[in-house]
C-alpha positions in Angstrom: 0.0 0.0 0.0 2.7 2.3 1.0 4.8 1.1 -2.4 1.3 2.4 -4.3 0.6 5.4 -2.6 4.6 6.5 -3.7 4.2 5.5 -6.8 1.2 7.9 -7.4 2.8 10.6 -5.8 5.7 10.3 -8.0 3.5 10.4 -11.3 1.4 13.5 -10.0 5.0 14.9 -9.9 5.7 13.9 -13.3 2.5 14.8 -15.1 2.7 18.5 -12.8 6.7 18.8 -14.7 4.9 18.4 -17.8 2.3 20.4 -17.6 4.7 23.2 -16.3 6.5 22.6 -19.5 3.4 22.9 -21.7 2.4 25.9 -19.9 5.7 27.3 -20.2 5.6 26.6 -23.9 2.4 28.0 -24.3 3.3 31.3 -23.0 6.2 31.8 -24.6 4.1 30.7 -28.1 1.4 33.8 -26.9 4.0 36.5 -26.6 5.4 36.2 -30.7 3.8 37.9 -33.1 1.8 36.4 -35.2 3.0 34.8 -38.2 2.2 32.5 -40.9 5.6 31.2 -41.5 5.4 27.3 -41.3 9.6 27.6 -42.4 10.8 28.2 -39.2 13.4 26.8 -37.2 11.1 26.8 -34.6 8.5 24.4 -36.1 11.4 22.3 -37.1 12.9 21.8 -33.7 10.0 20.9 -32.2 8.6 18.6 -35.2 11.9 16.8 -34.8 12.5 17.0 -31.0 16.1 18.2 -31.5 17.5 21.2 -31.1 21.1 21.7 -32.8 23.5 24.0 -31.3 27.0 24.9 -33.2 29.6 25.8 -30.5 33.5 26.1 -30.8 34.4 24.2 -27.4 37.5 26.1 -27.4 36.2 29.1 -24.7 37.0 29.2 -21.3 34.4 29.2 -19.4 31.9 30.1 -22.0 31.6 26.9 -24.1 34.9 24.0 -23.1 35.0 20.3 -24.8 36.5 18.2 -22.8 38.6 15.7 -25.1 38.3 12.6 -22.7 34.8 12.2 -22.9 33.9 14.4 -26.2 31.3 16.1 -23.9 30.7 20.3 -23.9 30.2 22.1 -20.3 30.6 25.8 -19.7 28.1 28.9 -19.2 26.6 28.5 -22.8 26.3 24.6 -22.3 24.6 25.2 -19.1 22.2 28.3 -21.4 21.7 25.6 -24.0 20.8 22.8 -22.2 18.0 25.1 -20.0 16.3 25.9 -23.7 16.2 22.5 -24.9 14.6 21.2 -21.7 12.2 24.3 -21.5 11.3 23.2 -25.0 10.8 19.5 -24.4 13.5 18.7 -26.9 16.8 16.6 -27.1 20.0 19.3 -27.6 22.9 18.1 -29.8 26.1 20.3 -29.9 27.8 20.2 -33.2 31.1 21.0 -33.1 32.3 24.1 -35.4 35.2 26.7 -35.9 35.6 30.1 -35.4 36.3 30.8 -39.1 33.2 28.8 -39.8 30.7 29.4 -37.0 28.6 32.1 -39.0 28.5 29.9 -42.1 27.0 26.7 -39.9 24.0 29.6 -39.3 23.7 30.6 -42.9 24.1 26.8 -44.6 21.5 25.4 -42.2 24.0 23.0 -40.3 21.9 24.4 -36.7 19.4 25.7 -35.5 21.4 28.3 -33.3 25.1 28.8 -32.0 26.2 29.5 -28.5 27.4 33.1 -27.5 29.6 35.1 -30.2 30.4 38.7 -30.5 27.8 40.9 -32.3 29.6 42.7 -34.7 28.4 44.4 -38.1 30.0 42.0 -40.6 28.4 38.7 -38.9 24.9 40.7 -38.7 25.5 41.3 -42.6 24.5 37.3 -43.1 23.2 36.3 -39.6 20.4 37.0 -36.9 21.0 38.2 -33.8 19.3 37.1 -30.2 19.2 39.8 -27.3 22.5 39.8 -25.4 22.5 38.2 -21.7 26.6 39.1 -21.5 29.2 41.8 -21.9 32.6 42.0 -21.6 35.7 44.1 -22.0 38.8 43.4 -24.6 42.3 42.9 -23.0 45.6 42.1 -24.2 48.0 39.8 -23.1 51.6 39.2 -22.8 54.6 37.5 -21.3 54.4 38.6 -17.2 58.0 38.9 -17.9 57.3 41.5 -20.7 54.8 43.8 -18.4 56.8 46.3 -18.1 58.1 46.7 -21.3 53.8 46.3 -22.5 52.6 48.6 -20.0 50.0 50.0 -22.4 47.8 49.4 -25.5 50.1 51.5 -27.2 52.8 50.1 -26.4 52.2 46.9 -28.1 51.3 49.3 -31.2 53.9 49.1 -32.6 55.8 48.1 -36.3 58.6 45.9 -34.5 55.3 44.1 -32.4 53.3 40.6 -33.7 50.2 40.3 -32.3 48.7 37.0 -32.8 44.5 36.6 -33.1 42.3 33.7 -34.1 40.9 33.8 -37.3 37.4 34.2 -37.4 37.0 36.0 -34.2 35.8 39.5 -33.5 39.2 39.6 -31.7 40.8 39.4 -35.2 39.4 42.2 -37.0 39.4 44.7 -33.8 43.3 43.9 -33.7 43.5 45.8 -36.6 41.7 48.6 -35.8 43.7 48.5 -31.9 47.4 48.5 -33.7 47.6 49.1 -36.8 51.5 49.6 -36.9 52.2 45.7 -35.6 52.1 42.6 -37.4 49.2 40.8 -36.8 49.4 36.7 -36.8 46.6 34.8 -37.2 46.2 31.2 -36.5 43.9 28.8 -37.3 41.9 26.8 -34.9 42.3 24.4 -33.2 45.5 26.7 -32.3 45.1 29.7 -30.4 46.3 33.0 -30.5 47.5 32.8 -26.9 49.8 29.6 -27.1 51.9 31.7 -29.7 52.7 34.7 -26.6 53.3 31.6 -24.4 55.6 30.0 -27.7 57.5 33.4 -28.1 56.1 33.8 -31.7 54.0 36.5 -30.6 54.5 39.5 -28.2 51.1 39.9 -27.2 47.3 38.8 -28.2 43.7 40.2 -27.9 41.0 38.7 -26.1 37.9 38.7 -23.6 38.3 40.1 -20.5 36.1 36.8 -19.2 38.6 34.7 -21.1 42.1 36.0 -19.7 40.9 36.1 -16.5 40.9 32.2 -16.5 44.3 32.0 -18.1 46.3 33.6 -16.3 45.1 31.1 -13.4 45.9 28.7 -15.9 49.1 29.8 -17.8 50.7 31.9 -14.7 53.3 33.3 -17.3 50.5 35.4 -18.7 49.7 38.9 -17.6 47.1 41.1 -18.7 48.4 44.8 -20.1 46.6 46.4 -17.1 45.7 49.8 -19.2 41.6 49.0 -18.8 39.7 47.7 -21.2 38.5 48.8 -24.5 35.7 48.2 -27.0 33.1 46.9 -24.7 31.1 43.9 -26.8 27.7 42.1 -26.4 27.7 38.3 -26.5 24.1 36.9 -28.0 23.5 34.0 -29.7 23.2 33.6 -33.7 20.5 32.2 -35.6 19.2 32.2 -39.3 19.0 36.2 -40.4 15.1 36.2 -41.6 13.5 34.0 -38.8 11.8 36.3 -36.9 9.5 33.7 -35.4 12.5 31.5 -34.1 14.3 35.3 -32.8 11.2 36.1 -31.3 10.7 33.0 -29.2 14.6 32.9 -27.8 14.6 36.5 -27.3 11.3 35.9 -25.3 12.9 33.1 -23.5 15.5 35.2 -22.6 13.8 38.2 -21.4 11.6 35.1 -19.1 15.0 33.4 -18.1 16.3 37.1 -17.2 13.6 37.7 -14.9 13.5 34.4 -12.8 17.1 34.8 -12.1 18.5 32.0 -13.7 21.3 34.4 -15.5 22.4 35.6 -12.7 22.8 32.4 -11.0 25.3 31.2 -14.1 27.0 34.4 -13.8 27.4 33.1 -9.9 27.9 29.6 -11.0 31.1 30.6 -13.3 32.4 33.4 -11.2 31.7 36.0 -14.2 30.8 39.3 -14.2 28.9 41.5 -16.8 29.2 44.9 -17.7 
């Protein structure tokens, strides 16, 4: 009797989770616009049950694959994985490049990609969802070399390579930040900040979230401590014209926002937005 009275308890728990979900769901469905578009990535996700997510795995503590068990974890994993279960709907991470992560949005490859920089020549070609995160840019150099790169301008210089990853924001802002230095860009899965450690590079560009976790990691790193420049706005991508699949994640979003769960990542990861 006791074994039976459990065992209902536990499926009124069940059947309350899904009905959460579906009410969830359904509110998030009453806040879009109407539309008529039966194209969307939305109506495909949920037809299919999967929702496909490009990420880079390559960005501390944003989006990390860890190459023992193939599996992604990080503050956009953790974002990802919250959607697909508020949508009822399995989430498969497909792995992508820098260089290539806007061309996974425009050739249909997935549905969305986790957190990149919004800049003008990715919103030529790709949507954009609201941004949840911003951070500061940073260089960084040898800690023996801080005094001798004391300042952005110092490392502006024509005897000065600065090494960037191609296809990141960092790559075309290095050209704007020094345009007297050689700039050196590498191609993933190599990273612009193994070349400072190599000696192939004096210094690099990056996020202000990212070299805060390595120099914990890579102790011979320092960050140029002249403040940081070019503030940016992280948001996810997603197919340019889909206003019906924008609508719904900015909506989620805005929802996720307001019952704290952002700032409870931002907690989670130690992170801090602008």
């Amino acid at each position: 009797m006791i074994v039976r009275q459990d065992y209902s308890h536990y499926q009124f728990i069940n059947q309350l989770k899904e009905n959460m979900k579906k009410i969830f769901l359904l509110v998030l469905f009453v806040l879009l616009p109407f539309s008529t578009n039966a194209d969307s990535k939305l109506d495909q996700i949920l037809a299919s049950g999967e929702l496909k997510v490009g990420t880079t795995g390559d960005w501390d503590p944003m989006t990390m694959k860890d190459p023992s068990t193939n599996k992604y974890e990080g503050f956009d994993i953790d974002v990802m994985n919250e959607l697909g279960k508020d949508m009822g709907v399995k989430v498969i991470f497909v792995p992508t490049e820098w260089k290539t992560i806007v061309s996974g949005i425009t050739s249909g490859r997935y549905d969305i990609s986790t957190s990149v920089t919004k800049t003008p020549k990715r919103a030529e070609v790709a949507g954009f969802t609201s941004t949840y995160y911003k951070y500061g840019t940073v260089p960084l150099v040898l800690k023996k070399n801080l005094k001798k790169f004391s300042t952005w301008e110092s490392l502006n210089n024509e005897s000065i390579i600065i090494a960037t990853t191609l296809g990141t924001s960092q790559e075309q802002k290095a050209k704007e930040f020094f345009p007297k230095s050689t700039l050196k860009s590498v191609e993933a899965p190599a990273r612009d900040f193994q070349e400072v450690l190599a000696g192939r590079a004096d210094g690099n560009i990056t996020s202000s979230t990212e070299a805060n976790k390595l120099v914990i990691k890579y102790p011979q790193l320092a960050i140029v401590q002249d403040g940081e420049k070019n503030p940016a706005f992280l948001a996810m991508m997603v197919p340019k014209k889909d206003t019906v699949w924008n609508d719904y994640v900015n909506n989620w979003i805005k929802m996720k926002q307001n019952s704290g769960f952002f700032k409870s990542l931002l907690n989670k990861y130690n992170l801090k937005s602008l």
